[in-house]
C-alpha positions as CSV (number, residue, x, y, z in Angstrom):
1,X,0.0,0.0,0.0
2,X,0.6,3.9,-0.5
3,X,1.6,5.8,2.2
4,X,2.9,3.4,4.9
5,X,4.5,6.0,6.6
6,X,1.2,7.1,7.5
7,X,-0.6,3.4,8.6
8,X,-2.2,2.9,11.4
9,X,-0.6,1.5,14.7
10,X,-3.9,0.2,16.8
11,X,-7.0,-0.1,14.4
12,X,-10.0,-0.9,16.4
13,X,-13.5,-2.2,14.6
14,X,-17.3,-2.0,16.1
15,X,-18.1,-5.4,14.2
16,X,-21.6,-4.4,13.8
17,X,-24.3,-6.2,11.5
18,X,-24.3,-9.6,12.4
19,X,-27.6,-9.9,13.5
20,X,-29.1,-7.9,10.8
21,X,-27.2,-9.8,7.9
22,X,-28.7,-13.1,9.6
23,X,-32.2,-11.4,9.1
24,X,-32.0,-10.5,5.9
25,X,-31.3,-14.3,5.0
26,X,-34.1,-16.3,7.4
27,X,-31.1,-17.6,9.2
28,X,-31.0,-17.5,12.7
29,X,-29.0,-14.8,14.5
30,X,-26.4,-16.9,15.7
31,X,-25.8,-18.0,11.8
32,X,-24.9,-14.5,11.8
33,X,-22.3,-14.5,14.8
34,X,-20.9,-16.7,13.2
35,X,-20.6,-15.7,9.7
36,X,-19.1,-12.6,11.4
37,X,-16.0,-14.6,13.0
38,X,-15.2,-15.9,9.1
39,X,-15.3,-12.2,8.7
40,X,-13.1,-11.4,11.8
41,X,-10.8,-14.0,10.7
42,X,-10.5,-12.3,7.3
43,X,-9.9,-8.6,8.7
44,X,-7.2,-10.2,11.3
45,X,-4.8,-11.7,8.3
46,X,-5.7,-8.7,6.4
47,X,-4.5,-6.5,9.0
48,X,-1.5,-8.6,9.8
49,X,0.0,-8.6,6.0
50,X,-0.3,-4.4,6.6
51,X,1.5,-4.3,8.8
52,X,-0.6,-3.2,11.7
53,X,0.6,-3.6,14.8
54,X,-2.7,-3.8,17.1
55,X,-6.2,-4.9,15.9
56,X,-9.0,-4.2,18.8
57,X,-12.7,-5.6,18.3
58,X,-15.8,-4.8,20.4
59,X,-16.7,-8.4,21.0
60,X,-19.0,-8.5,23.7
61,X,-20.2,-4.8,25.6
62,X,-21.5,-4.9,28.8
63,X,-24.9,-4.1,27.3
64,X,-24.8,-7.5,25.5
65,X,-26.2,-9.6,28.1
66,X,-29.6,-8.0,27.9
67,X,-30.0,-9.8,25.1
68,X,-31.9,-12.8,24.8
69,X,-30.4,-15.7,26.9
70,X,-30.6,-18.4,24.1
71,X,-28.6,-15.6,22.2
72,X,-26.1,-15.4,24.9
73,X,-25.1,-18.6,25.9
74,X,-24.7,-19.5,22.0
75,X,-22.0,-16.3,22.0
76,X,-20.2,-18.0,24.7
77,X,-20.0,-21.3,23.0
78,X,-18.5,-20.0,20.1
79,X,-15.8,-18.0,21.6
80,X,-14.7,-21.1,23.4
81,X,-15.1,-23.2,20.0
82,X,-13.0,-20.9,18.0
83,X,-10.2,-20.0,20.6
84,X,-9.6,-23.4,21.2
85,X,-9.7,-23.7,17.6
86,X,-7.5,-21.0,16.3
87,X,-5.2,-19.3,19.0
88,X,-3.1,-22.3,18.4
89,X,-2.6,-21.0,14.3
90,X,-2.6,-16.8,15.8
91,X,0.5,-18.1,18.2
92,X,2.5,-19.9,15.4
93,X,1.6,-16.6,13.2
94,X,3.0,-14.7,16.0
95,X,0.0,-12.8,16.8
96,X,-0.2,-12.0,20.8
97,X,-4.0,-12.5,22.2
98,X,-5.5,-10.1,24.8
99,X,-8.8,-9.6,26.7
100,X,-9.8,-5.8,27.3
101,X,-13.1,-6.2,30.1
102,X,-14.3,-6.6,33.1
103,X,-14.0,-9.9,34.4
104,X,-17.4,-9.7,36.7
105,X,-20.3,-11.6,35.8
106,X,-18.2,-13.9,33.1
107,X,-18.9,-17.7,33.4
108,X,-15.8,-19.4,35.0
109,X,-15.6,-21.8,31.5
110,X,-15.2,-18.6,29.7
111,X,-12.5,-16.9,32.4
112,X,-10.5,-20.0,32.3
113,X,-10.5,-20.0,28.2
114,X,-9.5,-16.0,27.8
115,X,-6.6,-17.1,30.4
116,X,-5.3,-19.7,28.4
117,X,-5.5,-17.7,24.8
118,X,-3.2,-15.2,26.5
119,X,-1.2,-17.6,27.7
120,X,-0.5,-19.2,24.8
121,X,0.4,-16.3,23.4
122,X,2.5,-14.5,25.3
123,X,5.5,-14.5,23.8
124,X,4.5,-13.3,20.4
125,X,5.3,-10.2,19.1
126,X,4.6,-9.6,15.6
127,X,1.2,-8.3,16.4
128,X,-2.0,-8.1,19.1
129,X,-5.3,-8.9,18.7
130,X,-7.2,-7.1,21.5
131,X,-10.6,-8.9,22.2
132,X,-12.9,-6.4,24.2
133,X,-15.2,-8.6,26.4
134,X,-17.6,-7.5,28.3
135,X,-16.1,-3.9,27.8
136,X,-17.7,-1.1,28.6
137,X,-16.3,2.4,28.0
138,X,-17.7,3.9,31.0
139,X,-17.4,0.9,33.3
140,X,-13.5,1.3,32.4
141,X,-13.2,4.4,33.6
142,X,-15.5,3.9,36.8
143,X,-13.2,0.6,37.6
144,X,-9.9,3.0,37.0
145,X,-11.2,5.1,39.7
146,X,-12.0,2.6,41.9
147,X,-8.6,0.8,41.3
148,X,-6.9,4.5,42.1
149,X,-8.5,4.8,45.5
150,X,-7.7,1.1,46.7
151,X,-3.8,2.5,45.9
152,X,-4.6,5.7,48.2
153,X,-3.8,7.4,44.4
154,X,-4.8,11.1,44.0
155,X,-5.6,11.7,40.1
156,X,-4.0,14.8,39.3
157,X,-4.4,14.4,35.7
158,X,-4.8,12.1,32.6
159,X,-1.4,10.2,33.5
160,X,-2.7,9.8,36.9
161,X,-5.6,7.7,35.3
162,X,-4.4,6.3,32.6
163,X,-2.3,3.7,34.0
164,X,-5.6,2.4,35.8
165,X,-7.0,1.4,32.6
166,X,-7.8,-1.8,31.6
167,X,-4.8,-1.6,28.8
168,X,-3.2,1.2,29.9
169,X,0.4,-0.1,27.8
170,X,-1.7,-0.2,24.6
171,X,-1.3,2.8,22.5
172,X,-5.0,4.2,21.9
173,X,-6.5,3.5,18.3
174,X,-5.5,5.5,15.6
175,X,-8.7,4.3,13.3
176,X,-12.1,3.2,14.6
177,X,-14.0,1.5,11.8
178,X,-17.5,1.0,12.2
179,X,-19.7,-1.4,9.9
180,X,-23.3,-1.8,9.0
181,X,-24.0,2.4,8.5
182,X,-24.5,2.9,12.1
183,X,-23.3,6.2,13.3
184,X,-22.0,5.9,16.8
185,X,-19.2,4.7,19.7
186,X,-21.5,2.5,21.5
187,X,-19.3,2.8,24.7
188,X,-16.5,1.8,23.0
189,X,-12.9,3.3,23.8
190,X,-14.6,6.5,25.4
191,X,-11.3,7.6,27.3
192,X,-9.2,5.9,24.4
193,X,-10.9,7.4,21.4
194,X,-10.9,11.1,22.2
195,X,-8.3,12.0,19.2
196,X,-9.3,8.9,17.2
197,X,-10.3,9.0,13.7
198,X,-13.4,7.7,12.4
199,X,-14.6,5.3,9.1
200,X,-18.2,4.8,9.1
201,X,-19.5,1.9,6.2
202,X,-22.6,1.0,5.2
203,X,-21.5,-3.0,4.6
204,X,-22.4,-5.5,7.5
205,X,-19.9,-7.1,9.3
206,X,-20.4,-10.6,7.8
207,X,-19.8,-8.9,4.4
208,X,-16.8,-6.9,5.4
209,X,-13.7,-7.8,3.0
210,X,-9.9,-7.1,2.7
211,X,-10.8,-4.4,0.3
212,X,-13.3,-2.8,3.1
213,X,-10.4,-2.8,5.4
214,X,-8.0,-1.3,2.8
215,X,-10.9,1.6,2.0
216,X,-10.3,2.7,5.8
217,X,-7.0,2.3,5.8
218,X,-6.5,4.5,2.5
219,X,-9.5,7.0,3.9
220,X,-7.2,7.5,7.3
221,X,-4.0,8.1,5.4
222,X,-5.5,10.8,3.2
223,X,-6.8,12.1,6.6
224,X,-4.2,15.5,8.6
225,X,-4.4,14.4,12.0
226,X,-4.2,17.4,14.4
227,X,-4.9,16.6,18.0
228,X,-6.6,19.8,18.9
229,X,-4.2,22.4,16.8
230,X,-4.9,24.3,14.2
């Protein structure tokens, strides 16, 4: 690609769609879930052969579990399924796993699988795949205070709260891709995102394609990031 000088270091994606795409077939919703991981696993390699060095996706928010419970427990399943199934092909591909979330509330089966992903993949550098899982932008922040206090911390200022973040070594995301035309964060990255930029595409997630991936790419390297200044 043009411009590599000017790629993204942290790309982060609101895989949104999944649900509707299913609709629009007759399929059942978790048909859908799972035509978006095919898609998931498509925007990973992409993302990989760019060079990117971190690739976030809003997995699971903490608003998710409102949803119905059939829908739920079949989300659980197939995160175990495919991290058993895959982390051992991201580790020999050298791609590092990590869970961004609160761990409250997560079924112990599904605990002891995000341990084991990162585990696995500790040592590898080339890139990191950020899962957020049952992430909430707000809750992050409310836990970072809370963590502060228990420290007898006085935040003073961004640094101050910062390192009480979930991730607070992972550089924030340069590009936040959206799919299905929605037009919103969702509670995703709040604090991270304040100097983000921002793709917005009409395509559902299940759809989304290399080529999507390198229209937002192309779209955030044409972009003059100014952080406030004129």
């Amino acid at each position: 690609m043009e411009n590599l000088q000017k790629l993204p270091v942290h790309v982060a994606v609101i895989m949104d769609g999944n649900g509707r795409w299913a609709e629009k077939r007759g399929l059942p919703r978790l048909l859908g879930h799972r035509a978006g991981i095919a898609a998931l696993e498509r925007a990973l390699r992409a993302a990989g052969e760019m060079g990117i060095r971190y690739f976030s996706v809003y997995a699971f928010s903490t608003e998710n579990w409102n949803r119905p419970e059939s829908e739920v427990s079949g989300l659980m399943d197939l995160l175990q399924y495919y991290a058993r199934k895959k982390v051992p092909e991201l580790a020999e591909s050298g791609v590092r796993v990590r869970f961004c979330g609160s761990r409250e509330n997560v079924p112990e089966s599904v605990l002891k699988i995000m341990d084991w992903c990162m585990h696995e993949t500790a040592s590898c550098s080339r890139m990191t795949f950020i899962v957020c899982f049952n992430y909430g932008g707000r809750q992050e922040i409310i836990d970072a205070v809370k963590k502060a206090r228990k420290t007898g911390t006085e935040i003073r200022d961004e640094k101050d709260l910062q390192k009480f973040l979930y991730l607070p070594d992972v550089p924030d995301p340069d590009l936040i891709i959206r799919t299905s035309g929605e037009l919103r964060l969702s509670n995703f990255w709040l604090w991270e995102s304040s100097y983000s930029e921002y793709y917005f595409t009409d395509v559902l997630w299940p759809d989304f394609a290399e080529e999507d991936l390198k229209k937002a790419v192309e779209s955030y390297a044409g972009r003059k990031r100014r952080y406030g200044r004129i």
